[in-house]
PDB file with SEQRES, HELIX, SHEET and CRYST1 records, atoms N, CA, C and O in Angstrom:
SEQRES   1 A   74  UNK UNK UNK UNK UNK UNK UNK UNK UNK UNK UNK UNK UNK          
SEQRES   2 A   74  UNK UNK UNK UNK UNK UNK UNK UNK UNK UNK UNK UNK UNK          
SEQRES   3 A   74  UNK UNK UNK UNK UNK UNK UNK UNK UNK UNK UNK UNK UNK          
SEQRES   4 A   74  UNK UNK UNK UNK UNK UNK UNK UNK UNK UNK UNK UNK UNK          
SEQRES   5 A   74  UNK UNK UNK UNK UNK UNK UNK UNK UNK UNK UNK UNK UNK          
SEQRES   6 A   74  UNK UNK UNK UNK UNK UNK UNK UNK UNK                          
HELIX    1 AA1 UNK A   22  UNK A   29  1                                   8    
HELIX    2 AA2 UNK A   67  UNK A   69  5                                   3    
SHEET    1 AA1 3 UNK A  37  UNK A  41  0                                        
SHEET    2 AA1 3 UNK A  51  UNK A  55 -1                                        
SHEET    3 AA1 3 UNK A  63  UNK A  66 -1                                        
CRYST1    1.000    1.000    1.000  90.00  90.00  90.00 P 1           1          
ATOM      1  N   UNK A   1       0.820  -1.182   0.000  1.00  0.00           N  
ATOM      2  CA  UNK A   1       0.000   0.000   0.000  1.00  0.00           C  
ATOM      3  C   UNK A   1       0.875   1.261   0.000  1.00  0.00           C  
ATOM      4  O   UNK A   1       0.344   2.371  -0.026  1.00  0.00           O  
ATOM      5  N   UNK A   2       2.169   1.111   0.028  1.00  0.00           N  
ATOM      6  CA  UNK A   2       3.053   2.238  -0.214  1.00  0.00           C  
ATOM      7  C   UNK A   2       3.057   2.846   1.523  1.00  0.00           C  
ATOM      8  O   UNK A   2       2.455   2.226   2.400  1.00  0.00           O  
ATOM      9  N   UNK A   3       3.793   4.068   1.793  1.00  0.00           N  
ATOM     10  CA  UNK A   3       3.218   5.338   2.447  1.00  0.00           C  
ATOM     11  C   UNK A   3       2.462   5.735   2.547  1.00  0.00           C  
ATOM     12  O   UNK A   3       2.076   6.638   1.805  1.00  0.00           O  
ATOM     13  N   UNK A   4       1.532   5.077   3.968  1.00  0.00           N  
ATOM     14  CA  UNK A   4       0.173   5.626   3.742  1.00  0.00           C  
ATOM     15  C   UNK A   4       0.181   7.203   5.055  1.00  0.00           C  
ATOM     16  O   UNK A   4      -0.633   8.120   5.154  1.00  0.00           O  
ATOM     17  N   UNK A   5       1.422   6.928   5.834  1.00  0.00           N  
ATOM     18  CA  UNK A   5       1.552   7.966   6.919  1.00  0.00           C  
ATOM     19  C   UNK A   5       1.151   9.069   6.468  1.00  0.00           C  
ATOM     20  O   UNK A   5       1.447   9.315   5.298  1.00  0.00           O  
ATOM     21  N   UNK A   6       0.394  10.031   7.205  1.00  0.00           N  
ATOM     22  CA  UNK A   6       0.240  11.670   7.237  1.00  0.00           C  
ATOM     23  C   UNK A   6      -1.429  11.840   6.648  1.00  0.00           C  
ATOM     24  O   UNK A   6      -2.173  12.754   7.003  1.00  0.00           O  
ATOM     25  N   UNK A   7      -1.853  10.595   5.551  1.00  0.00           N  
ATOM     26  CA  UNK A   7      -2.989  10.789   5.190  1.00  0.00           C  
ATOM     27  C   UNK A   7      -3.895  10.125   5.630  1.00  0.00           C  
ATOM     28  O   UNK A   7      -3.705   9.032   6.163  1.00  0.00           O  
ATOM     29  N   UNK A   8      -5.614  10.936   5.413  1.00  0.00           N  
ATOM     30  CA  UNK A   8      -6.231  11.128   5.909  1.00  0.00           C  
ATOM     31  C   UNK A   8      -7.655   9.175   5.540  1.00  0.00           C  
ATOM     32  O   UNK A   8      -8.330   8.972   4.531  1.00  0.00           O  
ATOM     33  N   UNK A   9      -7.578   8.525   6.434  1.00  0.00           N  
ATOM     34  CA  UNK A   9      -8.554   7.623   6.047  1.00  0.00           C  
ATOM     35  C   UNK A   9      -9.738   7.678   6.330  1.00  0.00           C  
ATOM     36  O   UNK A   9     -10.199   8.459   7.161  1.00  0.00           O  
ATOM     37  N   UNK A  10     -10.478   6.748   5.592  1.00  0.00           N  
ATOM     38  CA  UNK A  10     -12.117   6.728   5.830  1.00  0.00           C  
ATOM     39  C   UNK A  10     -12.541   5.113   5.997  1.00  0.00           C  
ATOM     40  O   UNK A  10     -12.471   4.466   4.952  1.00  0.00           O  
ATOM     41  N   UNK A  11     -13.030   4.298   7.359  1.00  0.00           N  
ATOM     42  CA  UNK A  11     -13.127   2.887   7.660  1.00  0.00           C  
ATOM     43  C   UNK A  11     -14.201   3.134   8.572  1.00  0.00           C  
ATOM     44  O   UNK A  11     -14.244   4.195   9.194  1.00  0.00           O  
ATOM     45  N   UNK A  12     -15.337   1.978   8.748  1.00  0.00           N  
ATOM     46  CA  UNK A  12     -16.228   1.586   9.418  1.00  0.00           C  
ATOM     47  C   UNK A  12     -15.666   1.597  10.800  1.00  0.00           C  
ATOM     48  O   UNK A  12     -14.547   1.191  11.111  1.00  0.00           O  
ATOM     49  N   UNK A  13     -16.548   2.097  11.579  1.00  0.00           N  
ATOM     50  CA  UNK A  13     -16.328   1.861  13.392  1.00  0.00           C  
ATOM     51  C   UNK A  13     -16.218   0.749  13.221  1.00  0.00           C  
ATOM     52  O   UNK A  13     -15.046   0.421  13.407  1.00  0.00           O  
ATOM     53  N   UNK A  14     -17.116  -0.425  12.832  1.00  0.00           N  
ATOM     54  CA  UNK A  14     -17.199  -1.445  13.070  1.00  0.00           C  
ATOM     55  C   UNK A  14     -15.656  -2.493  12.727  1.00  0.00           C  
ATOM     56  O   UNK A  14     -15.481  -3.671  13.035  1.00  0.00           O  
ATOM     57  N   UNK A  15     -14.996  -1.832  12.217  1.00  0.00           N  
ATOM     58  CA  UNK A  15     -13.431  -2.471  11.743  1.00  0.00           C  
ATOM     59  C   UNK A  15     -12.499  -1.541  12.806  1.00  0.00           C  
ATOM     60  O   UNK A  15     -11.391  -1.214  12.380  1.00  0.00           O  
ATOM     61  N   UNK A  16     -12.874  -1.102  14.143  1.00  0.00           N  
ATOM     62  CA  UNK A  16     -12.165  -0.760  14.510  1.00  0.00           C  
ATOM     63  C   UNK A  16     -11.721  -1.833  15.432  1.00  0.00           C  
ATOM     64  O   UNK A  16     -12.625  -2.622  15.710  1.00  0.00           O  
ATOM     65  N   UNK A  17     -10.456  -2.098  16.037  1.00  0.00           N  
ATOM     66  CA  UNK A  17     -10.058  -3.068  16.724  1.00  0.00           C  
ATOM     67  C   UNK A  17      -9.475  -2.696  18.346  1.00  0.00           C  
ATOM     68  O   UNK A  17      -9.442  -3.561  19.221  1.00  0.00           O  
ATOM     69  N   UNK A  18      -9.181  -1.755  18.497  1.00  0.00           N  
ATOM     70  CA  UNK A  18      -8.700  -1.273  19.264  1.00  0.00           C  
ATOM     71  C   UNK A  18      -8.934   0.493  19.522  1.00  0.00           C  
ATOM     72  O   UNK A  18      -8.308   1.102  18.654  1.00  0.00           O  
ATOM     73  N   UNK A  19      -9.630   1.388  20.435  1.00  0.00           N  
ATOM     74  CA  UNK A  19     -10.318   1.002  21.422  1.00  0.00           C  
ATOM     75  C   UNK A  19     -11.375  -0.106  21.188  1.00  0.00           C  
ATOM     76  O   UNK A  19     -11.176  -0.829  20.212  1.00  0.00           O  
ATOM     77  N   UNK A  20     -12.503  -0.347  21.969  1.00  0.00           N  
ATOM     78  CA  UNK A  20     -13.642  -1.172  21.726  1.00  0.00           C  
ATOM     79  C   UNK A  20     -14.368   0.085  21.375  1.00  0.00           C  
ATOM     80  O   UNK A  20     -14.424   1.135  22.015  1.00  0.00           O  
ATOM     81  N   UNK A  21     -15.153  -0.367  19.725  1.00  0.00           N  
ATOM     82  CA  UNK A  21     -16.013   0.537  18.988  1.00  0.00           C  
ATOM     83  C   UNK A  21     -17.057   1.297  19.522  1.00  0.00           C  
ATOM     84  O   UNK A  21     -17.372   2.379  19.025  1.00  0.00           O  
ATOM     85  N   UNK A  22     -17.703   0.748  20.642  1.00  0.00           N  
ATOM     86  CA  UNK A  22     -18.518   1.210  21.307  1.00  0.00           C  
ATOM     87  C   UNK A  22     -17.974   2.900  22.411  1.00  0.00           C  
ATOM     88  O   UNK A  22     -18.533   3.993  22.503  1.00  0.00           O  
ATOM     89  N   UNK A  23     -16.923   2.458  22.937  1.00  0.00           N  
ATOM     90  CA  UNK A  23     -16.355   3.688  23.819  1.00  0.00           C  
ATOM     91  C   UNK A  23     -15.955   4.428  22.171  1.00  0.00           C  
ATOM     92  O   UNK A  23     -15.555   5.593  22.178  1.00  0.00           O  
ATOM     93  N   UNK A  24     -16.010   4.126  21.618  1.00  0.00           N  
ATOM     94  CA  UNK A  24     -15.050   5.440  20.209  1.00  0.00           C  
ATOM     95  C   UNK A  24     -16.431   6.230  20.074  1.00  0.00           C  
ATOM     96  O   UNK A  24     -16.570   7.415  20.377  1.00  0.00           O  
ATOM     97  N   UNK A  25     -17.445   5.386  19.566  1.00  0.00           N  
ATOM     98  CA  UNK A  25     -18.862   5.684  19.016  1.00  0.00           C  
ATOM     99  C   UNK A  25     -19.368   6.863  20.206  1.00  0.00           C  
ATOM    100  O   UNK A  25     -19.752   7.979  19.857  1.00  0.00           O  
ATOM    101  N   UNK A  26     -19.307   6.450  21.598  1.00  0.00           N  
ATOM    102  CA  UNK A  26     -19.864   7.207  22.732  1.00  0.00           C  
ATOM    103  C   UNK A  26     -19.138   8.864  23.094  1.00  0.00           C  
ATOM    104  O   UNK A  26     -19.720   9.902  23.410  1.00  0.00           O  
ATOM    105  N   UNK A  27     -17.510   8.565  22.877  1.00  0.00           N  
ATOM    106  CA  UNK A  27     -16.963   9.592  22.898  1.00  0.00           C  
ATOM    107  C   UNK A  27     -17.242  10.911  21.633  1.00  0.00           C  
ATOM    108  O   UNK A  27     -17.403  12.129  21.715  1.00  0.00           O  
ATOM    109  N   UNK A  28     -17.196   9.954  20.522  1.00  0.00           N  
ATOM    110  CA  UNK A  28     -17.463  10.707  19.543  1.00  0.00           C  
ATOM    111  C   UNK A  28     -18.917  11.566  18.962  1.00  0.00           C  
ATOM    112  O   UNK A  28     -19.101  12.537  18.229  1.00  0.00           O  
ATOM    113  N   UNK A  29     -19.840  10.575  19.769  1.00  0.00           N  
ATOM    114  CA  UNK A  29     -21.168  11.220  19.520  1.00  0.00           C  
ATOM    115  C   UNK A  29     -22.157  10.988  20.660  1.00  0.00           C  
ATOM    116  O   UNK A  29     -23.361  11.083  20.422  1.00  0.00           O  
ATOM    117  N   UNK A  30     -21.710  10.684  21.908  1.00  0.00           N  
ATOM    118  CA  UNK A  30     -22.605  10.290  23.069  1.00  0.00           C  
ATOM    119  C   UNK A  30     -23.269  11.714  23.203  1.00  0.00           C  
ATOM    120  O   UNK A  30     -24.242  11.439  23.905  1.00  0.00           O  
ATOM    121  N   UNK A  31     -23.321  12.761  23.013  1.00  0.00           N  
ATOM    122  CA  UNK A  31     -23.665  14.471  23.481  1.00  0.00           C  
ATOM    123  C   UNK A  31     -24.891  14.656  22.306  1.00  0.00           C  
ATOM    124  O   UNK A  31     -25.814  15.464  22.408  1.00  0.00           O  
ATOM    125  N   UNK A  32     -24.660  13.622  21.055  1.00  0.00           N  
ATOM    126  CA  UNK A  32     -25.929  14.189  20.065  1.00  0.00           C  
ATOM    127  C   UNK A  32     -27.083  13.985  20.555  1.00  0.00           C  
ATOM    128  O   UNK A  32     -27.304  13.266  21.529  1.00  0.00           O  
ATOM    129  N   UNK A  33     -27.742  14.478  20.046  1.00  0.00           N  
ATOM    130  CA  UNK A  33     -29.428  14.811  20.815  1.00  0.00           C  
ATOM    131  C   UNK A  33     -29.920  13.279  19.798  1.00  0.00           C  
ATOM    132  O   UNK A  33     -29.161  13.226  18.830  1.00  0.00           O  
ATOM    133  N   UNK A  34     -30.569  12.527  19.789  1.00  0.00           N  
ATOM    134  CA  UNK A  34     -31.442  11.313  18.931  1.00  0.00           C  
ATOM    135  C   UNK A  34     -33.067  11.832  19.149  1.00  0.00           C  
ATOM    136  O   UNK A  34     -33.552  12.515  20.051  1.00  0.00           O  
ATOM    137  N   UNK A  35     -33.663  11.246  18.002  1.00  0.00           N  
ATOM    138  CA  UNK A  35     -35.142  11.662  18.410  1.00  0.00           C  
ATOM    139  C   UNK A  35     -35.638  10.443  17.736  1.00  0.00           C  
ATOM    140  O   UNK A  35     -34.894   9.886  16.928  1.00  0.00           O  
ATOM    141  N   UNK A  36     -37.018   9.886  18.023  1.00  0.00           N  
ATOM    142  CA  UNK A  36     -38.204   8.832  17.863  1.00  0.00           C  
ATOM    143  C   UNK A  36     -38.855   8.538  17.907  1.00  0.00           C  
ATOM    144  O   UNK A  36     -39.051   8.797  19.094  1.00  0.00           O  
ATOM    145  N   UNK A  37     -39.544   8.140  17.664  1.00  0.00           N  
ATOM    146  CA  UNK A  37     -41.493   7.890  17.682  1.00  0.00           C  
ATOM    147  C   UNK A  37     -41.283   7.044  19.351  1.00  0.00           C  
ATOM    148  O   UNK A  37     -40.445   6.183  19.619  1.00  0.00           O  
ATOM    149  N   UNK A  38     -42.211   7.561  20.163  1.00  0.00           N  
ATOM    150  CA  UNK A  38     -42.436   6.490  21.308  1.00  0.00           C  
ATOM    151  C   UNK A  38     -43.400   5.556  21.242  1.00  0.00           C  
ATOM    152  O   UNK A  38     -44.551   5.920  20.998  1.00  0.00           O  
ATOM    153  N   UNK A  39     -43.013   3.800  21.506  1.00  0.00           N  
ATOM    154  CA  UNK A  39     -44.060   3.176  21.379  1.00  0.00           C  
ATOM    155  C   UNK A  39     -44.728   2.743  21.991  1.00  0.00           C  
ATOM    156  O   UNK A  39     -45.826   2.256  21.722  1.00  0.00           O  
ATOM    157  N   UNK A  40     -43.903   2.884  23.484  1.00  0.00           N  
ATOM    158  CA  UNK A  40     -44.865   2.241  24.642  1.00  0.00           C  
ATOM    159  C   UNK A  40     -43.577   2.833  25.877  1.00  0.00           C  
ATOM    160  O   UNK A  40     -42.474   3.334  25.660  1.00  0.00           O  
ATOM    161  N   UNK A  41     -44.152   2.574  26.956  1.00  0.00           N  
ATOM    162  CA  UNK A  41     -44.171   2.885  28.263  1.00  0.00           C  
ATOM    163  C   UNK A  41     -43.908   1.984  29.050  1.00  0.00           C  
ATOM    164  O   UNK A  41     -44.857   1.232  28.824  1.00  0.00           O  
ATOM    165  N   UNK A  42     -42.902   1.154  30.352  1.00  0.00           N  
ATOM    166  CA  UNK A  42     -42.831   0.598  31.417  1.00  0.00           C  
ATOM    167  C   UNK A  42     -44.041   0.469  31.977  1.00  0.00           C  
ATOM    168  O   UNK A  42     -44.943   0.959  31.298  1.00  0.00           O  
ATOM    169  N   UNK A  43     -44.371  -0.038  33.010  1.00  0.00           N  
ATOM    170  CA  UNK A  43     -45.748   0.328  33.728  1.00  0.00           C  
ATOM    171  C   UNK A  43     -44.798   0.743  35.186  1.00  0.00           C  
ATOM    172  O   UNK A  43     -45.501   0.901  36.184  1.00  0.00           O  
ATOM    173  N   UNK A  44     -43.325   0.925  35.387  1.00  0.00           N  
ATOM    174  CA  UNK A  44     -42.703   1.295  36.516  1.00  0.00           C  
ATOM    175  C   UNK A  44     -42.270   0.003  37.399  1.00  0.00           C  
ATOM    176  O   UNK A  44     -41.172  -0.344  37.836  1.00  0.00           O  
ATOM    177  N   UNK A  45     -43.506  -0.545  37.485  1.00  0.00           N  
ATOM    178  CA  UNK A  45     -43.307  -1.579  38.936  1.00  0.00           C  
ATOM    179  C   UNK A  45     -43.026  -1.755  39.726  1.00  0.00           C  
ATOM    180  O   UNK A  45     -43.766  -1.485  40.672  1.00  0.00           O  
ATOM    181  N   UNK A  46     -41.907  -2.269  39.926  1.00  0.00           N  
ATOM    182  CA  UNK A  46     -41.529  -2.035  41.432  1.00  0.00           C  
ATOM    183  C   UNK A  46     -40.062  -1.012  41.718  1.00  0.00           C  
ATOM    184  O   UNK A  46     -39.393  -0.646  42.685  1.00  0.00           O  
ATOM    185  N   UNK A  47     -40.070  -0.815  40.049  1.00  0.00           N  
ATOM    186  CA  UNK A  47     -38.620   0.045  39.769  1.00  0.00           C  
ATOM    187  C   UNK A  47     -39.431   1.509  39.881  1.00  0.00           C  
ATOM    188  O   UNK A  47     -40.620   1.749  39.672  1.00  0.00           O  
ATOM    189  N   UNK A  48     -38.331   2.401  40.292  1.00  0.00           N  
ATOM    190  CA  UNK A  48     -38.656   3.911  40.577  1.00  0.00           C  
ATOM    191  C   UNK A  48     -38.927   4.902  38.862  1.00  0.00           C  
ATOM    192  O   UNK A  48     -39.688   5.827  38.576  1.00  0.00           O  
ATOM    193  N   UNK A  49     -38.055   4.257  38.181  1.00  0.00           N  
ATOM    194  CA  UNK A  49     -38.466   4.626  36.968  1.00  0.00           C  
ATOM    195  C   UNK A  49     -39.180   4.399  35.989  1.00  0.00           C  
ATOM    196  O   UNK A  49     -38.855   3.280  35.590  1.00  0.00           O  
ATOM    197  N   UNK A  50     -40.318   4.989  35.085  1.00  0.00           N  
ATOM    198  CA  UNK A  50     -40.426   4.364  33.742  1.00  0.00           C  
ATOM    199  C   UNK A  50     -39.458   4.503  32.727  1.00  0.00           C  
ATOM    200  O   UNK A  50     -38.713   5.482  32.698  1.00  0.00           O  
ATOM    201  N   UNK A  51     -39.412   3.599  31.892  1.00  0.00           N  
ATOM    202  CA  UNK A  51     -38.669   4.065  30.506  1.00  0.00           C  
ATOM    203  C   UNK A  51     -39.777   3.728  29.470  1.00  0.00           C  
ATOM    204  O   UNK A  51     -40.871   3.175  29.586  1.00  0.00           O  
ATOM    205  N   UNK A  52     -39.014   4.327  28.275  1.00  0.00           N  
ATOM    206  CA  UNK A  52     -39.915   4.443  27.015  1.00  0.00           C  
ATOM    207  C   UNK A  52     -39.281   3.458  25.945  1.00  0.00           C  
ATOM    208  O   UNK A  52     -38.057   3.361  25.859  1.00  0.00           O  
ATOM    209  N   UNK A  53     -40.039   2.813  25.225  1.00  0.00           N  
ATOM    210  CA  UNK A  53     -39.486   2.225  24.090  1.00  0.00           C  
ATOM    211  C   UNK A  53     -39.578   2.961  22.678  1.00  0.00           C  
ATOM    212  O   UNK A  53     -40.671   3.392  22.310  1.00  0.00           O  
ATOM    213  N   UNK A  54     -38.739   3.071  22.091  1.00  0.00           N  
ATOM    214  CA  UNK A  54     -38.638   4.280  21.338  1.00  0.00           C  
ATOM    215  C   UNK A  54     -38.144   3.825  20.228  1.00  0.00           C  
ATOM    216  O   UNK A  54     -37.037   3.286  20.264  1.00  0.00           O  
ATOM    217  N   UNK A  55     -38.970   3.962  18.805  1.00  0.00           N  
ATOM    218  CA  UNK A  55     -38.359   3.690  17.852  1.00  0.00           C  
ATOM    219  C   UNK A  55     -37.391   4.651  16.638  1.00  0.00           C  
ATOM    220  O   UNK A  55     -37.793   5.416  15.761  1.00  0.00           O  
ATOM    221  N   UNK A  56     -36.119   4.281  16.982  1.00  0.00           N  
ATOM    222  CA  UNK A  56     -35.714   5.416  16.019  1.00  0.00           C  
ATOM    223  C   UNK A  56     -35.325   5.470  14.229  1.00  0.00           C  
ATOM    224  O   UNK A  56     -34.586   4.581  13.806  1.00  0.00           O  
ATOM    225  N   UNK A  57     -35.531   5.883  13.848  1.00  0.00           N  
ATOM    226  CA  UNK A  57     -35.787   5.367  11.716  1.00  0.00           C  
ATOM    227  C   UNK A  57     -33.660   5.271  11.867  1.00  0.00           C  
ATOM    228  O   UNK A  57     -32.804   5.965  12.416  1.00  0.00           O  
ATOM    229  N   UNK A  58     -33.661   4.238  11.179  1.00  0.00           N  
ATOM    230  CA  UNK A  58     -32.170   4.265  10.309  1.00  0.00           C  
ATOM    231  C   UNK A  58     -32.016   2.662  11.180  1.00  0.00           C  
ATOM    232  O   UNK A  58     -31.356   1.728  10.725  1.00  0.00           O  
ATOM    233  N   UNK A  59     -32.979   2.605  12.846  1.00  0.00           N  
ATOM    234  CA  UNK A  59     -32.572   1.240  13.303  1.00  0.00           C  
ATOM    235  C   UNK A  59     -33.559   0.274  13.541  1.00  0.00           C  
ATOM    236  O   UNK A  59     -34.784   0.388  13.580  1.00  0.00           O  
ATOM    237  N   UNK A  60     -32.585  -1.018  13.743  1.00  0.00           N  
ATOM    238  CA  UNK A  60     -33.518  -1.983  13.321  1.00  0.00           C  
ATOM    239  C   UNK A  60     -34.021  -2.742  14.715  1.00  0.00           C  
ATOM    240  O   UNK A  60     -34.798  -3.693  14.644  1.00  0.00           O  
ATOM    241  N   UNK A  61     -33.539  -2.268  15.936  1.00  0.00           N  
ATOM    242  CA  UNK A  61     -33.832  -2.409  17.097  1.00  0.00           C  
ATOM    243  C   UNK A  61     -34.279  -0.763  17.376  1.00  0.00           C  
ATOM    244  O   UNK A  61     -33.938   0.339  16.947  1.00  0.00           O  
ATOM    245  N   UNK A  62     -35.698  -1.561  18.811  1.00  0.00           N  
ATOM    246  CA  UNK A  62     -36.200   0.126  19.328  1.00  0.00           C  
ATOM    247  C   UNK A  62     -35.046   0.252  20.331  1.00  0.00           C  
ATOM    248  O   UNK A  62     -34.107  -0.544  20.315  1.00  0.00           O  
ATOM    249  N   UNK A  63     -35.119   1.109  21.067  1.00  0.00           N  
ATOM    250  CA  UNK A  63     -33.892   1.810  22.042  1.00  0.00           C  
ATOM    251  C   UNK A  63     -34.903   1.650  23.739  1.00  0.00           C  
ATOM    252  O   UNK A  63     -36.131   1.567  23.705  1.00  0.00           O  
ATOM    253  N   UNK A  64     -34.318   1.637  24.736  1.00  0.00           N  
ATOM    254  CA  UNK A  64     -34.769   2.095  25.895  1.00  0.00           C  
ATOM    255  C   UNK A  64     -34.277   3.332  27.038  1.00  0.00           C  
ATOM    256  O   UNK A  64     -33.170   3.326  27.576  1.00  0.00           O  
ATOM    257  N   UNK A  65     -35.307   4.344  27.270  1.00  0.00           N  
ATOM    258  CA  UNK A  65     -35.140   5.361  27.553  1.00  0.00           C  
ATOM    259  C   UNK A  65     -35.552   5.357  28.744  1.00  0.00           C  
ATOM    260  O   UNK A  65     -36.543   4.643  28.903  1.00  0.00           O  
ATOM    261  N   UNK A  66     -34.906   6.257  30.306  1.00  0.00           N  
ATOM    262  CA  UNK A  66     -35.792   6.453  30.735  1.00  0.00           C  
ATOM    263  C   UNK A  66     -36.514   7.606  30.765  1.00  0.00           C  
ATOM    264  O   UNK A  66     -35.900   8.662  30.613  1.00  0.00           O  
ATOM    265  N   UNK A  67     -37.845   7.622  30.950  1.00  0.00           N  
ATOM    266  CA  UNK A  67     -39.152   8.645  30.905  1.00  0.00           C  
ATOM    267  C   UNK A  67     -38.431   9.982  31.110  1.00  0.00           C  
ATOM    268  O   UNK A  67     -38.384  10.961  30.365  1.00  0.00           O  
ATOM    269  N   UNK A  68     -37.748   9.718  32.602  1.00  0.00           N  
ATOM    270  CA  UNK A  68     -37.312  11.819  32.680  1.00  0.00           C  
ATOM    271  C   UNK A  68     -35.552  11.625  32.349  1.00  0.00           C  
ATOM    272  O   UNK A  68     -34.725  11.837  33.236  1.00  0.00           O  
ATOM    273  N   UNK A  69     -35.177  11.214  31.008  1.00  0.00           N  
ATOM    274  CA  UNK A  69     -33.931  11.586  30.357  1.00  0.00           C  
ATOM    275  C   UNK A  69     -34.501  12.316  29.086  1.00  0.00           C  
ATOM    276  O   UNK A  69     -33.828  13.236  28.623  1.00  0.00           O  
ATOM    277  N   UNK A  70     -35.911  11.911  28.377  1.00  0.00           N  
ATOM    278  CA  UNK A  70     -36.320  12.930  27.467  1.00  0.00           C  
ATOM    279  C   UNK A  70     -36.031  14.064  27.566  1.00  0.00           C  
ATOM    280  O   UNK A  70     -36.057  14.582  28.682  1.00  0.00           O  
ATOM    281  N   UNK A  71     -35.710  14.716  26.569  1.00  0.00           N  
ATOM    282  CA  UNK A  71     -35.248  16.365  26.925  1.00  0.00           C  
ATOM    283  C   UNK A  71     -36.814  16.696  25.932  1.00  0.00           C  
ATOM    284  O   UNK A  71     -37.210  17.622  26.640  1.00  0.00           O  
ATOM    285  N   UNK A  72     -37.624  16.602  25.118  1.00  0.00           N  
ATOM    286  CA  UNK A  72     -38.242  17.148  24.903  1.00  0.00           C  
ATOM    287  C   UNK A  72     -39.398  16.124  24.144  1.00  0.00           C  
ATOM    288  O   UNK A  72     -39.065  14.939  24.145  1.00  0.00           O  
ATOM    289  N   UNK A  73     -40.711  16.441  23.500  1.00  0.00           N  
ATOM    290  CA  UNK A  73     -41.441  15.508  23.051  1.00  0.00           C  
ATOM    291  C   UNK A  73     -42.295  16.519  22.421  1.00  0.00           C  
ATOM    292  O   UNK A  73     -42.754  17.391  23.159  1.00  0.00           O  
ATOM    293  N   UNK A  74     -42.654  16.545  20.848  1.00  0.00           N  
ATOM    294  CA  UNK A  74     -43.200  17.104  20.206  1.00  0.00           C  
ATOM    295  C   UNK A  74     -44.714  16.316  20.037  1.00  0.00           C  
ATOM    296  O   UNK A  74     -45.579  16.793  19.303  1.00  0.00           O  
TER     297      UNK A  74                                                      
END                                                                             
């Protein structure tokens, strides 16, 4: 591949090997705001919190939220 030092690449998180992709992904974008259709609700139980199940478009799993981490709901 020659000299590849000084320039600039472009590779999937997912081919990253070292950190673990997940801490890269969190550092790099844990602060973005996400938004989603909510589809349902905890009923709480015996836990102090509800969370929300939340579907967000681009994934193929819903996400779990809890209720007062929403920052906003249109």
């Amino acid at each position: 591949m020659g000299n590849i030092r000084g320039k600039r690449a472009k590779f999937k998180a997912l081919d990253i090997h070292l950190p673990d992709p997940v801490d890269v992904l969190i550092e790099l974008y844990g602060d973005d705001v996400v938004q989603g259709e909510v589809m349902d609700l905890s009923d709480g139980g015996l836990q102090k919190e509800v969370f929300a199940l939340i579907r967000v478009e681009g994934m193929q799993k819903m996400v779990v939220v809890p209720v007062d981490r929403i920052i906003s709901l249109e």
